[in-house]
Residue, then its C-alpha position, 0 to 999 in steps of 0.5 A: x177462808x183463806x186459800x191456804x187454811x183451805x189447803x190445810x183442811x184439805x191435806x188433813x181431810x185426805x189423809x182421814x179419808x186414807x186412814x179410813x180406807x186402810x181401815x176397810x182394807x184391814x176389814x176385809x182381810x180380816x173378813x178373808x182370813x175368817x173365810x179361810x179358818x172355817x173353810x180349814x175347819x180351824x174355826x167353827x162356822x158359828x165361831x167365825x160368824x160371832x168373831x166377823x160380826x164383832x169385828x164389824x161392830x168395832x170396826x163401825x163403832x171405830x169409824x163412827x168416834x173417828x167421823x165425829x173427831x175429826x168433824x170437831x177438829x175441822x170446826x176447831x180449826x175452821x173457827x181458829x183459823x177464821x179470827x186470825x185471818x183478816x177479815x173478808x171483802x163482804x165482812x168489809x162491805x158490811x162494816x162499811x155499811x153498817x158506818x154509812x148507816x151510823x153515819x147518817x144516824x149521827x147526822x139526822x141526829x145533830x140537826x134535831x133541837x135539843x128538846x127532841x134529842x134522848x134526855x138522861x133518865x138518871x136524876x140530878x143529884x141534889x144539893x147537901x143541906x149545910x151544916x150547923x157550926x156550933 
């Protein structure tokens, strides 16, 4: 992967990773804000219990969907940004092998007489009876 693609995956993945922390900041003042409600006797300390651990539950479930898509769009974008970079120097060498090997195929191929090279399996066609003129 190119330089820059990396750079790009790494500029979205710190701006998920701050998205992510403003999140737990958020839970825990919320967290906060409860504590205060029930030590004020605003809200009841089972109602304050129930209100965090829905919180908790959202908040997870939030952040569970948010890994996942941003795990999809990083193989999208990995995947999209692979077939329109050039290819890689082990890619090259690859090609170049796998030619080299095609290469010397064709030649142990050519010096082989005919009788041993592969025949075509499909029947000849056979010649039309001519017809009657009348």
């Amino acid at each position: 992967m190119a330089e820059w693609t990396e750079q790009i995956v790494r500029m979205m993945r710190e701006s998920v990773n701050a998205s992510v922390e403003t999140a737990v900041k958020f839970q825990e003042q919320t967290w906060r804000m409860i504590d205060e409600l029930v030590q004020r006797g605003a809200v009841a300390k089972d109602e304050g219990q129930r209100l965090l651990e829905m919180w908790t539950s959202r908040t997870e479930d939030f952040q569970t969907r948010m890994e996942e898509k941003y795990r999809q769009w990083e193989e999208s974008i990995t995947r999209g940004f692979r077939g329109a970079l050039p290819p890689t120097r082990k890619e090259i060498e690859d090609l170049h092998r796998k030619l080299d090997q095609l290469m010397v195929n064709l030649k142990a191929t050519k010096g082989k007489p005919k009788s041993v090279r592969r025949q075509s399996k499909a029947p000849k066609p056979k010649a039309k009876p001519a017809r009657k003129r009348r």
